[in-house]
N, C-alpha and C positions, 0 to 999 in steps of 0.2 A: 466430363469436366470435373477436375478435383473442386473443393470447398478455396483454394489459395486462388486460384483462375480465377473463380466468379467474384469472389470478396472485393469491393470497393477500397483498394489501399488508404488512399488518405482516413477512411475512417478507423484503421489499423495503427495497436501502438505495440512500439516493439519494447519487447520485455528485456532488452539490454538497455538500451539507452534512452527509454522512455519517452522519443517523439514519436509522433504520428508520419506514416505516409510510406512505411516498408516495413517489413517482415523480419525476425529475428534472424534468421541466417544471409539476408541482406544488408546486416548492417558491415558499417565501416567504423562506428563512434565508438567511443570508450563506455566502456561501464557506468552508468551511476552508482553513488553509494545514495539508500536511501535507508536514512533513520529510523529505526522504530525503536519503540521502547523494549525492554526486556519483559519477559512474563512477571518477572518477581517485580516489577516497577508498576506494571499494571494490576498486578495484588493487593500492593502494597499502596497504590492511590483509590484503591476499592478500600480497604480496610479504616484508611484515614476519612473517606468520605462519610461509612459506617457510622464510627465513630462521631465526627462532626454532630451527624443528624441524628444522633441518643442526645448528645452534650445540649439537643438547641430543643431538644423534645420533654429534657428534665426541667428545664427553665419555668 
């Protein structure tokens, strides 16, 4: 018996359209788009928090 056979579906989320309860080449749904930030945005909110905690540390 493969790993797909035994698996419990409902506790399964499908990486297309992100419910639970079938398998990615099972689905019928559309795509999500799901948001993330870009690397340079994640940098770049790294940088400013840096900074923040020099600015509250000179005080």
């Amino acid at each position: 018996m493969s790993l797909c056979n035994r698996a419990n579906k409902q506790h399964v989320r499908c990486q297309k359209c992100l419910e639970f309860g079938h398998w990615t080449y099972e689905c019928t749904g559309k795509r999500k788009y799901l948001h993330r930030p870009s690397r340079t945005a994640q940098l770049a909110k790294i940088l400013k928090e840096k900074e923040k905690r020099l600015l509250l540390q000179q005080r």
